[in-house]
Every structure is written in C-alpha cells, then in structure tokens.
N, C-alpha and C positions, 0 to 999 in steps of 0.2 A: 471376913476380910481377905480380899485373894490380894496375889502382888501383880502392881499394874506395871502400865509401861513407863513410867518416871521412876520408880522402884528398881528395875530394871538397866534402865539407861545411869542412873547412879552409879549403883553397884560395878559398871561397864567400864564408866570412865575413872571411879576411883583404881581398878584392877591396873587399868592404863595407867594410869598414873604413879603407881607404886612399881610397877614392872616393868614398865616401857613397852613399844611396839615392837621392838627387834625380837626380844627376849620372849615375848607372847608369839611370835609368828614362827621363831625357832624351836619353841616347844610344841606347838600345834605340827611342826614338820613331821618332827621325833615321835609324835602320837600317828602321825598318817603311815609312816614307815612303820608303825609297829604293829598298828591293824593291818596294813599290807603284809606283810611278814607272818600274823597270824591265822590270815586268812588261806596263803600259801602252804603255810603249814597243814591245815586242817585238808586242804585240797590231796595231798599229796602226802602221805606223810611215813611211808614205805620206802621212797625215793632218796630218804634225807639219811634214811636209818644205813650205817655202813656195814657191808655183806662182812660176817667172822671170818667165815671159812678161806675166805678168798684174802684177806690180810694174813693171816694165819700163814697160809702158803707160801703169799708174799716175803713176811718176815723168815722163814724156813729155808728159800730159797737165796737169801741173803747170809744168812748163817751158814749155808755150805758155801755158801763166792769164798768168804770171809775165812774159811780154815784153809782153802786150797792153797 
C-alpha cells in the first residue's frame, strides 16, 4: 500500500490548519536562510574564521594606548 495523493493533500491541510499559513511560510523562510547560510559556509569557510595573530596585535596595541 504506497501513500496517494488524497493521503497527501490531507496530511497538507490538517498541517494548515493547526499552524496557519503565516506561521508555515515564516518557518519555511527561517529554513531557506539557513540553507543559504550553510551553503556559504561550506563555500568559504577560511574567510569566516578570525586571523589570532592579527587580534592579538590588535588587543597589545591597545594595552600600550592605555598605560601611556
């Protein structure tokens, strides 16, 4: 026994109907922004990561402003 298309369309509109359309199209955004976001990630992922050394420096360079 496979699940047809009235099987289907049920399950569709009960889902609708317990959660509304706003609430369904607001989580589906939240899901595309977060495959977007994962997929940027994987593209790049070198990019995101913040250089030590270079903070490092930063924060050292600030500790001498700060005793002069």
């Amino acid at each position: 026994m496979s699940i047809g298309f009235w099987q289907i369309a049920i399950v569709v509109v009960l889902v609708v109907l317990l959660f509304g359309r706003g609430k369904i199209s607001s989580l589906m955004g939240d899901v595309a922004k977060g495959i977007k976001s994962f997929k940027k990630g994987m593209k790049d992922p070198v990019q995101d990561q913040p250089d030590s050394t270079s903070s490092q420096n930063q924060s050292s360079e600030e500790d001498n402003s700060d005793k002069k």
